[in-house]
DRENKE-258490 format. One line per 2 residues: number of its first residue (from 1); their letters; for each residue x, y, z of C-alpha. Coordinates in steps of 0.1 Angstrom, whole numbers. Last residue first. Example, Ala and Ser with C-alpha at 12.3 -4.5 7.8 and 13.67 -1.06 7.14 Angstrom:
% DRENKE-258490
2	SA	137 -11 71 ~ 123 -45 78
% end
This chain:
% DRENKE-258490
655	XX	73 -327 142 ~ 80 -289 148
653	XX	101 -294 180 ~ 126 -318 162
651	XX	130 -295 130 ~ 141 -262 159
649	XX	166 -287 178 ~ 180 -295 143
647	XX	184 -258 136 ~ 201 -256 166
645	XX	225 -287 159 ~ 234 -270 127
643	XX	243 -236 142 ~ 266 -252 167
641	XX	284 -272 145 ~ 285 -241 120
639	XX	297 -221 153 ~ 325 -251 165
637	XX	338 -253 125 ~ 343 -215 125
635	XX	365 -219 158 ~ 388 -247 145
633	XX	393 -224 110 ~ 405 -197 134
631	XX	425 -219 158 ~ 445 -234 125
629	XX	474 -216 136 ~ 503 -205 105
627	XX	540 -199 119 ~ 556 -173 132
625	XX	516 -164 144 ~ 503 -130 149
623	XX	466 -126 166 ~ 441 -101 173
621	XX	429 -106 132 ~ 402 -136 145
619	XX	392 -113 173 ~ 370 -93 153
617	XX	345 -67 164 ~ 365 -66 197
615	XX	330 -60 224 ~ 345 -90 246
613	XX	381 -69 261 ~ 390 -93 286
611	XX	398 -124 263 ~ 429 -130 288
609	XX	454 -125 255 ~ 442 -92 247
607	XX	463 -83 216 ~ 487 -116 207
605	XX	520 -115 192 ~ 541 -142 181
603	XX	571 -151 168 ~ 591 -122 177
601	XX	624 -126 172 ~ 661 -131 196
599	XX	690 -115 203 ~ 674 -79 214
597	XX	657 -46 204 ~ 621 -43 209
595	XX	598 -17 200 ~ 558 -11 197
593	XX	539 11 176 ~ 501 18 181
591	XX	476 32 156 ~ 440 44 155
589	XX	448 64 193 ~ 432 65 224
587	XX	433 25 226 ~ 451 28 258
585	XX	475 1 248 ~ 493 -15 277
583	XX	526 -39 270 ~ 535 -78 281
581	XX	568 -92 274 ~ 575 -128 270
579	XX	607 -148 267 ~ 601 -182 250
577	XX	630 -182 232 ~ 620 -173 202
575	XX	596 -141 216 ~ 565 -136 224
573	XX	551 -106 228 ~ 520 -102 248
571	XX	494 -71 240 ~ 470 -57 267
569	XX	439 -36 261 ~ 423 -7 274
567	XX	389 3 255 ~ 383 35 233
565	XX	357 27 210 ~ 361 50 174
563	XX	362 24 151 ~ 388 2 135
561	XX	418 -1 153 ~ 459 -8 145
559	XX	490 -22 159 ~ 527 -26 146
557	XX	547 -44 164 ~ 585 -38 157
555	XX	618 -59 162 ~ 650 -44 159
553	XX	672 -80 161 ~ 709 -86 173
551	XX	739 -99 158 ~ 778 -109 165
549	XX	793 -122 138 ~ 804 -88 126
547	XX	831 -88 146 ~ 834 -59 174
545	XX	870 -45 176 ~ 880 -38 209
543	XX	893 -5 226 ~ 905 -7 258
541	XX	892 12 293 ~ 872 -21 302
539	XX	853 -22 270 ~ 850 6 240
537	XX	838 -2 207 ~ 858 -8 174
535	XX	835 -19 145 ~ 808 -46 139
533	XX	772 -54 154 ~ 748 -69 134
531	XX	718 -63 123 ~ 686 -86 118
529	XX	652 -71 114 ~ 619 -84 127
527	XX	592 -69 116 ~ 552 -79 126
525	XX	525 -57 111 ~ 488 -46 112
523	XX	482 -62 143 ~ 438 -58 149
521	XX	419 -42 172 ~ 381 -41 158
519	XX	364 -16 178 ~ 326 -2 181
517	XX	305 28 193 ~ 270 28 200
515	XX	269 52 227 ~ 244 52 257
513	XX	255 15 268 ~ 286 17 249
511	XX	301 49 250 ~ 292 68 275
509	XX	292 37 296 ~ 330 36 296
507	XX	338 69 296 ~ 314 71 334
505	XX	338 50 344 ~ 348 76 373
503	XX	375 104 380 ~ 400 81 352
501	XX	406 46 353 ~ 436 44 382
499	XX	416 74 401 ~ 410 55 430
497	XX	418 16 420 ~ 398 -2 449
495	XX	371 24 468 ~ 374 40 434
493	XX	359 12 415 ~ 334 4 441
491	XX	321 41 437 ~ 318 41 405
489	XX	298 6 393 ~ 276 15 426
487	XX	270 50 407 ~ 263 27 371
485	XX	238 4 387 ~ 217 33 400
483	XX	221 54 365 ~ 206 26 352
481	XX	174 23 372 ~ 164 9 404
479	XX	129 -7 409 ~ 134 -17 446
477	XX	127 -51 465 ~ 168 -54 466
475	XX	187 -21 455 ~ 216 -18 478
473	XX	218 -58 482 ~ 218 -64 447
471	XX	241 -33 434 ~ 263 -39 466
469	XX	269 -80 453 ~ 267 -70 418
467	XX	298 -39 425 ~ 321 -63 448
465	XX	319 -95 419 ~ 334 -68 392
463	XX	362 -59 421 ~ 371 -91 426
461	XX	367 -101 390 ~ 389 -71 376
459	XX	379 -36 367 ~ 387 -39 332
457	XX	380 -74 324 ~ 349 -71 343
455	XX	341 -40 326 ~ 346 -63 292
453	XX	321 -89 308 ~ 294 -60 314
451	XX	300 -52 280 ~ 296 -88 263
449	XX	270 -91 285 ~ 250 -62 269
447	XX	258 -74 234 ~ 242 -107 237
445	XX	213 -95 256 ~ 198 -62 249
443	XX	217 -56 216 ~ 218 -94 197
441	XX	181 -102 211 ~ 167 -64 209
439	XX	182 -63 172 ~ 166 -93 162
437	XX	130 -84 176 ~ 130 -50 160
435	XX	141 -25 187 ~ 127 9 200
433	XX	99 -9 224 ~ 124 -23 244
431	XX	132 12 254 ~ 169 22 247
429	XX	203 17 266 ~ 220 -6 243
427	XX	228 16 222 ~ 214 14 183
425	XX	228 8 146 ~ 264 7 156
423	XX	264 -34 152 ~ 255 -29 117
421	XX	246 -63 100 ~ 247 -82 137
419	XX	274 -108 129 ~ 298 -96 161
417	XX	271 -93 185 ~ 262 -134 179
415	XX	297 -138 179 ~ 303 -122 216
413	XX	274 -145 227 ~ 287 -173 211
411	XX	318 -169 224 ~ 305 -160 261
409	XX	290 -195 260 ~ 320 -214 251
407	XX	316 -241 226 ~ 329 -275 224
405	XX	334 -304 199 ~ 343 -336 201
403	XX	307 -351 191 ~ 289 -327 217
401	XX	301 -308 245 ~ 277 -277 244
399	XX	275 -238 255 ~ 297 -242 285
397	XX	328 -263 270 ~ 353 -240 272
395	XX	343 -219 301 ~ 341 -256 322
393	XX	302 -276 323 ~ 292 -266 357
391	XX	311 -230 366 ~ 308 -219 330
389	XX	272 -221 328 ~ 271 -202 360
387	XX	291 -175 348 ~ 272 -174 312
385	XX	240 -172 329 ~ 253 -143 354
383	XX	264 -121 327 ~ 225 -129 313
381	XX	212 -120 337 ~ 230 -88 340
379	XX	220 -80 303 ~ 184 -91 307
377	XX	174 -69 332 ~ 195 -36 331
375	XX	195 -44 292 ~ 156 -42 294
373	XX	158 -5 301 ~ 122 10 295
371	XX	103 -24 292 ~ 123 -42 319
369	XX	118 -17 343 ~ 137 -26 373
367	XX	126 -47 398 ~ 157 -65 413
365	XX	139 -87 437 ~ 119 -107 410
363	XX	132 -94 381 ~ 168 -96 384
361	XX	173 -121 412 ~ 147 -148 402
359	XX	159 -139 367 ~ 188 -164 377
357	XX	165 -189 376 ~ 156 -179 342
355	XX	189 -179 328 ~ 201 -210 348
353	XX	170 -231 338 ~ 175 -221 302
351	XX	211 -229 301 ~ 208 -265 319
349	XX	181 -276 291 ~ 202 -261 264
347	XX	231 -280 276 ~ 240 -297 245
345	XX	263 -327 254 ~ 234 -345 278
343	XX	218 -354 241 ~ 176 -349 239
341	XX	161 -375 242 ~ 130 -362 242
339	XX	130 -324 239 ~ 133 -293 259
337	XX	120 -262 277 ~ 125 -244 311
335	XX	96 -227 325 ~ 99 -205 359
333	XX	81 -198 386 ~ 93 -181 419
331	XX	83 -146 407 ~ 77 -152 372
329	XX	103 -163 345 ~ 102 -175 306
327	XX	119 -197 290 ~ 90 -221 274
325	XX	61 -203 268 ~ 59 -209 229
323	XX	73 -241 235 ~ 36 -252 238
321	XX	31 -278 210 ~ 66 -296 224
319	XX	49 -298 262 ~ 59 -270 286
317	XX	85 -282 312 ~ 74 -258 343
315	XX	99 -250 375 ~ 84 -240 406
313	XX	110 -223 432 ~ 95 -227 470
311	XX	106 -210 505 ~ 114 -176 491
309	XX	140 -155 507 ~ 167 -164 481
307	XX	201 -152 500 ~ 226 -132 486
305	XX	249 -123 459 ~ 279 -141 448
303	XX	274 -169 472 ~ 236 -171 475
301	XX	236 -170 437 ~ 262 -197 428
299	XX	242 -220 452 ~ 209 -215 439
297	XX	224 -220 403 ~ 238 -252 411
295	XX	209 -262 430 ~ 186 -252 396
293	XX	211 -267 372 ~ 209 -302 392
291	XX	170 -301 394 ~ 165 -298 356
289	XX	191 -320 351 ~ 178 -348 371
287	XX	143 -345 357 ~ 160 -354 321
285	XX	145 -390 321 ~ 112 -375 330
283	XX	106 -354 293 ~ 84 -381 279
281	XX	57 -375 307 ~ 61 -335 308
279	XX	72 -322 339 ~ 57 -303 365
277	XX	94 -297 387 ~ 83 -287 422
275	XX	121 -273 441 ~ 118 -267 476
273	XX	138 -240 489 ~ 149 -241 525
271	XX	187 -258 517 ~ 181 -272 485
269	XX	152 -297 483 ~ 137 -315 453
267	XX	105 -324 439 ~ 86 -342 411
265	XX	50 -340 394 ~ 40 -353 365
263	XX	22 -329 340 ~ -3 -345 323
261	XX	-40 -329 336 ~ -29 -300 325
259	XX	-26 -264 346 ~ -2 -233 346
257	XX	0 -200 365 ~ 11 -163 369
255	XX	15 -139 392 ~ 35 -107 393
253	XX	56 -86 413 ~ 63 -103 444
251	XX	68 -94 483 ~ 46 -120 493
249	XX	27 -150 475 ~ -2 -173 488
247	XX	-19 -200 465 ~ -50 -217 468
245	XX	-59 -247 443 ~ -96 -256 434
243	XX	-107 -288 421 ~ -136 -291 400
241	XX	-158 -326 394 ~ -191 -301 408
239	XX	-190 -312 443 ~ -154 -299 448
237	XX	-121 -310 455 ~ -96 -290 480
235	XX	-64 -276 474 ~ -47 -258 503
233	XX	-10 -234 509 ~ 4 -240 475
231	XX	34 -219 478 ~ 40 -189 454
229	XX	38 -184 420 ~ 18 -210 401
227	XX	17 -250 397 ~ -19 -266 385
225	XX	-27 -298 382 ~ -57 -311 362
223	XX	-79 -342 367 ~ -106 -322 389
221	XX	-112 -298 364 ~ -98 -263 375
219	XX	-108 -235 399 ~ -81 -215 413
217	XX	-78 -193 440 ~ -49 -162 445
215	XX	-41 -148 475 ~ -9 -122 458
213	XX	11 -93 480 ~ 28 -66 469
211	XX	56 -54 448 ~ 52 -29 425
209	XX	50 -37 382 ~ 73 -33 353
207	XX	70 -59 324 ~ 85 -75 291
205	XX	89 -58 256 ~ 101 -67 223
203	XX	67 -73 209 ~ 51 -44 228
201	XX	23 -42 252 ~ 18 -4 265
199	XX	37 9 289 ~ 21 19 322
197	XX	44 43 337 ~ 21 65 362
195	XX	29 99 369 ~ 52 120 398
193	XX	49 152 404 ~ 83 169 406
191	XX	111 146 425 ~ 135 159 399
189	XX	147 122 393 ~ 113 112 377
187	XX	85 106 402 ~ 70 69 400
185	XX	33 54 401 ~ 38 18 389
183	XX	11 4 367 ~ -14 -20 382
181	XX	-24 -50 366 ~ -64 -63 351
179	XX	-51 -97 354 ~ -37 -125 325
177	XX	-3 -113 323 ~ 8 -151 322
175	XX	-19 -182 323 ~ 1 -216 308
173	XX	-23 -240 297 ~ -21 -275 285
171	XX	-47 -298 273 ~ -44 -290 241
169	XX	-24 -260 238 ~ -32 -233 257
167	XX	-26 -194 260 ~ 4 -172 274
165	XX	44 -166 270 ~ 44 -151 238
163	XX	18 -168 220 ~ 3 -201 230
161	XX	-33 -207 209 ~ -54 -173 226
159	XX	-72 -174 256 ~ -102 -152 268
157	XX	-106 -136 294 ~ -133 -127 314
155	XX	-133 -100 341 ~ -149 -89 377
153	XX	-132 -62 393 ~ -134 -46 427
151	XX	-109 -16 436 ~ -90 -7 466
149	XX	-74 29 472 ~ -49 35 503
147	XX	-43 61 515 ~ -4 74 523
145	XX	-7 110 501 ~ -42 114 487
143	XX	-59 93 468 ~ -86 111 448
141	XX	-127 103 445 ~ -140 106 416
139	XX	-114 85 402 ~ -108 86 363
137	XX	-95 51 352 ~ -73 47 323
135	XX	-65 14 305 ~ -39 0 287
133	XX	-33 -29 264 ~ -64 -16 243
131	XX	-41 -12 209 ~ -65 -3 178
129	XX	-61 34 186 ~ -22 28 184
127	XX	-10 64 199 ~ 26 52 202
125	XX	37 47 234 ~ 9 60 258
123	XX	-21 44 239 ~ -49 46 260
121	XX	-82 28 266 ~ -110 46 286
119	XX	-127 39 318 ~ -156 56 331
117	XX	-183 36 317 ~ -171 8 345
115	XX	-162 33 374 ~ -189 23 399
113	XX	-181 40 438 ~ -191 22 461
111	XX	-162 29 486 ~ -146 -6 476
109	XX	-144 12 442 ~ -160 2 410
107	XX	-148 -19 376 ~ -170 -41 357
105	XX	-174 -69 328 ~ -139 -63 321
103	XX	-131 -84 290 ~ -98 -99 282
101	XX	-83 -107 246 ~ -70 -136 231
99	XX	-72 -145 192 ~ -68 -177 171
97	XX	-100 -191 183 ~ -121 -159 162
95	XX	-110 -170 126 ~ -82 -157 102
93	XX	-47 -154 127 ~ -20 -136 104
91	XX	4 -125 133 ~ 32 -97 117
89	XX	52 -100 155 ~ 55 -63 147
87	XX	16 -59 136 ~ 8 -82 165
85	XX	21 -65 197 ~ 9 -27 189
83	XX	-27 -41 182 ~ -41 -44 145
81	XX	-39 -78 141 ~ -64 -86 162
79	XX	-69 -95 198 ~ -37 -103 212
77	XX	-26 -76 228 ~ -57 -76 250
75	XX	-43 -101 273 ~ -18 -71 283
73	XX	-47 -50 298 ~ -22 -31 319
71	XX	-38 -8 344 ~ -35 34 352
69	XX	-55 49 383 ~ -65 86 380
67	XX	-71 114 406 ~ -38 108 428
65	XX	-27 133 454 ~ 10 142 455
63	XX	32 128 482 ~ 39 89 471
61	XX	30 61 486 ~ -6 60 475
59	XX	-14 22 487 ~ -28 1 459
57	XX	-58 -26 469 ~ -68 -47 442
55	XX	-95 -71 447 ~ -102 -94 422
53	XX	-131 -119 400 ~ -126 -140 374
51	XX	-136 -160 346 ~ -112 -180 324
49	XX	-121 -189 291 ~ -102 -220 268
47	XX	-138 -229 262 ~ -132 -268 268
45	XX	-107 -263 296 ~ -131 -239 312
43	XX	-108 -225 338 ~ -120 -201 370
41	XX	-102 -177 386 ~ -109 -163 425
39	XX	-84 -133 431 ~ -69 -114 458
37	XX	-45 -87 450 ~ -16 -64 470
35	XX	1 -30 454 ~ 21 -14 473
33	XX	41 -40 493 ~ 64 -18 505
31	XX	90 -50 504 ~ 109 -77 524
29	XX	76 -78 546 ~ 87 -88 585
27	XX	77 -127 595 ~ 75 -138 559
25	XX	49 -161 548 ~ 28 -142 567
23	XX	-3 -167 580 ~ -37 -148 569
21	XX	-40 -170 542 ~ -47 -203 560
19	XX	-69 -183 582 ~ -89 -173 558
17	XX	-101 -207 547 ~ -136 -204 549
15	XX	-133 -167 536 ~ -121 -184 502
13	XX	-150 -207 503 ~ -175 -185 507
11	XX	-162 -161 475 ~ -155 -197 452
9	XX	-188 -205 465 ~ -205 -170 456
7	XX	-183 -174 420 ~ -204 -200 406
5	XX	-192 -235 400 ~ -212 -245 370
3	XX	-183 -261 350 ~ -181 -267 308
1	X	-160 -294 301
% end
């Protein structure tokens, strides 16, 4: 359907209802809010368009005096196959609908000032000419230090076929990174002139953006719903079979938006956050579990962290044909994903609703920059995913629970590091930009909580919980960077075990978030050899002969490493009777002896029996048995399980 609602009504009517949007949602703001936007959009469901119109004011809170403005175009990485985004993701689209780009009809200054032919695309990454996912603006006129500079756009964009978070399927769209956006304006650690970071649109690469303030209106059929960030504050129906939707946002970093005429929608409360759940039709029998993992979460949060100062969280369940922009987070909006009838025993719908809940916290409020250090962003999350998980469905059984069989979700994160090809081939620490898309899943993700639960096994929980708890409330509604997290990581450590680790842990992230080195402990040999004692030997002042019968074992452990990490571990001995000893290996050293001399053998040893140390290349060869365990083979049947009831998901979702 094609509308004729012009953009002087959509203007009329959004200073009609001005006074619904100049309520604060928040009675103080929780951020700087540098960079605030209004915007009137309009969807043709038949064209797959939206045109547009905004107002973007950014406030110059810096002290140097600003001559250019720097804006992400990121709709405009899918236009053709030459752009930065496509030639990794290798897209092979043959006619004009399978492209998305936006257009900006024109650009000028609230002072008058027209900027349109002024503008110029850039390629600060890699020097793509054929990627326009970044645009420069000249000012005539310069910001100086606390002014404030508002520009006037009017755009069209155009939607592709869902890719990467954004575009339509049928009847369904889902609107991410759809608005000309403001880069940050930063100063590097010198405090010399500071610069714009505007990073172009990569593959691997999410977003960075200041906090602000969002009135945004939409105009959609009148049989559509819509859900977006923030709270729905008026809808109203108009003359022309259009409905239009006004939503207000505070203190966020980003807005984005969905709409279909077949979502039904279902809510929740827990505590002051109401929970909207736009479901698919088929999908309602698995409403409850949405809702349950998001209170679960909410609560977990709160207590390990803080409070969620927003009033509404807006969860999405993307049809099948869309699952392209299923798991995916925006302030106070999420997606989940699943399928009918899909068993309660794999908890894929629970795991994507904590992880991108939980992105409420690192994203939303923690605004780091996910392009320049995604594992700040994803690799916390992702700790706290596999906490949460845990919490609801047991450590053992976290990942799934299905025909018998469990799966921790730490495991297969640890054994999705583990099967990388060359798990030394990059730190963890790089741009998003610098990985292929495997490597930035197993690094950035899977291999990033795997460290952060190894410090945690270090540190100790207490102590682990102490350092996210200050990290979140020290850096809250702040774009904090690594060497942030890794000073609170210091100074909470000493505060409880002084020098116990060394002057700081700055070994640890030497070598694993800037370093790429790896460890395989493993026991190399068990002895236990029997002697007996025989001969004359002293006792109580007499002499006494010493029979042969009675014997004693020299026991020895043996312990070795491949690679050159240096992490603590313990090792338990166990011994015939059921006596234990427990012993600390530094891990300075390939090789490690230990001792024993007594009346009974070693039957088994075990290196890093709490599972503390999660970046061991191989935990299979940790272990010595008397006797032989089939734990390993029980573990390789639980991944092919899990494996094969992936791929099934995967065949499902393609039908």
């Amino acid at each position: 359907m094609k509308t004729k609602h012009s953009f002087i009504l959509l203007i009329m009517t959004m200073l009609h209802t001005s006074m619904v949007f100049s309520q604060p949602l928040f009675p103080e703001p929780l951020s700087q809010r540098v960079a605030n936007y209004k915007i009137n959009v309009e969807l043709d469901a038949d064209d797959h368009t939206l045109n547009a119109e905004s107002v973007v004011e950014w406030i110059n809170t810096s002290k140097d005096t600003v001559s250019e403005a720097y804006f992400h175009l990121y709709m405009n990485a899918f236009k053709n196959s030459e752009t930065t985004f496509m030639q990794k993701q290798n897209y092979n689209g043959n006619k004009e609908s399978d492209f998305g780009w936006i257009d900006i009809k024109s650009i000028r200054r609230k002072n008058g000032s027209e900027l349109t032919l002024k503008t110029e695309f850039i390629s600060p990454d890699d020097g793509n000419v054929n990627d326009q996912t970044v645009m420069r603006v000249p000012l005539e006129i310069s910001v100086l230090p606390g002014d404030t500079a508002v520009f006037e756009f009017a755009f069209k964009v155009v939607l592709p076929p869902i890719i990467a978070r954004s575009g339509y399927s049928k009847d369904y769209f889902f609107v991410g990174q759809w608005f000309p956006k403001l880069g940050v304006y930063q100063h590097d650690k010198t405090g010399s002139t500071g610069k714009w970071v505007c990073n172009q649109y990569h593959a691997t690469s999410e977003f960075f953006a200041d906090f602000g303030t969002y009135d945004v209106q939409i105009t959609t059929p009148s049989n559509y719903y819509t859900g977006a960030t923030g709270v729905l504050a008026h809808r109203q129906t108009n003359p022309d079979s259009t409905i239009t939707f006004k939503y207000k946002a505070e203190d966020v970093i980003d807005f984005a938006w969905t709409a279909s005429p077949r979502f039904v929608l279902l809510e929740d409360q827990w505590k002051h956050i109401k929970i909207k759940l736009l479901i698919q039709p088929e999908h309602q029998e698995q409403a409850e579990r949405h809702f349950s993992a998001a209170k679960k979460t909410f609560e977990y949060l709160e207590n390990k962290l803080g409070k969620y100062p927003y009033s509404v969280l807006t969860i999405i369940d993307p049809p099948v044909s869309g699952n392209a922009s299923g798991g995916m987070e925006y302030p106070t909006l999420i997606t989940a994903g699943t399928i009918a009838k899909l068993p309660k025993g794999i908890h894929s719908v629970e795991d994507v609703v904590v992880h991108e809940l939980g992105h409420q916290y690192f994203m939303a409020m923690i605004a780091s920059n996910e392009a320049d250090e995604p594992w700040l962003d994803e690799g916390i999350n992702t700790y706290f995913n596999v906490k949460i998980m845990n919490q609801i469905f047991g450590e053992s059984s976290s990942s799934f629970d299905f025909l018998g069989m469990k799966m921790s979700a730490l495991d297969m994160h640890h054994d999705t590091y583990c099967a990388m090809e060359n798990p030394e081939i990059q730190p963890i620490s790089l741009s998003a930009k610098n990985y292929s898309i495997g490597n930035y899943f197993n690094l950035v993700y899977s291999k990033a909580t795997c460290v952060l639960f190894t410090l945690e096994g270090i540190v100790g929980e207490l102590v682990m919980d102490e350092i996210m708890k200050t990290y979140f409330e020290r850096f809250k509604f702040r774009h904090p960077k690594t060497q942030d997290f890794i000073s609170v990581v210091n100074e909470i450590v000493k505060k409880h075990h002084d020098n116990k680790f060394g002057q700081n842990m700055n070994w640890f992230f030497e070598q694993i978030v800037f370093g790429t080195e790896t460890v395989d402990y493993y026991v190399k040999q068990v002895s236990n050899i029997r002697k007996t004692r025989f001969g004359m030997f002293d006792k109580q002042g007499a002499k006494s002969l010493e029979e042969a019968k009675s014997a004693f074992y020299v026991s020895t452990v043996k312990l070795g490493k491949h690679g050159r990490l240096t992490i603590p571990v313990t090792v338990e001995i166990v011994f015939a009777d059921g006596s234990k000893k427990t012993k600390t290996w530094d891990g300075k050293t390939q090789q490690k002896v230990f001792s024993f001399k007594g009346t009974k053998k070693i039957v088994r040893v075990q290196i890093d029996p709490e599972k503390n140390n999660r970046l061991d290349l191989n935990s299979q060869n940790n272990s010595y048995y008397h006797e032989v365990t089939k734990a390993p083979f029980y573990k390789l049947s639980l991944i092919s399980l899990f494996f094969i009831m992936n791929l099934m998901i995967i065949f499902t979702a393609l039908l």
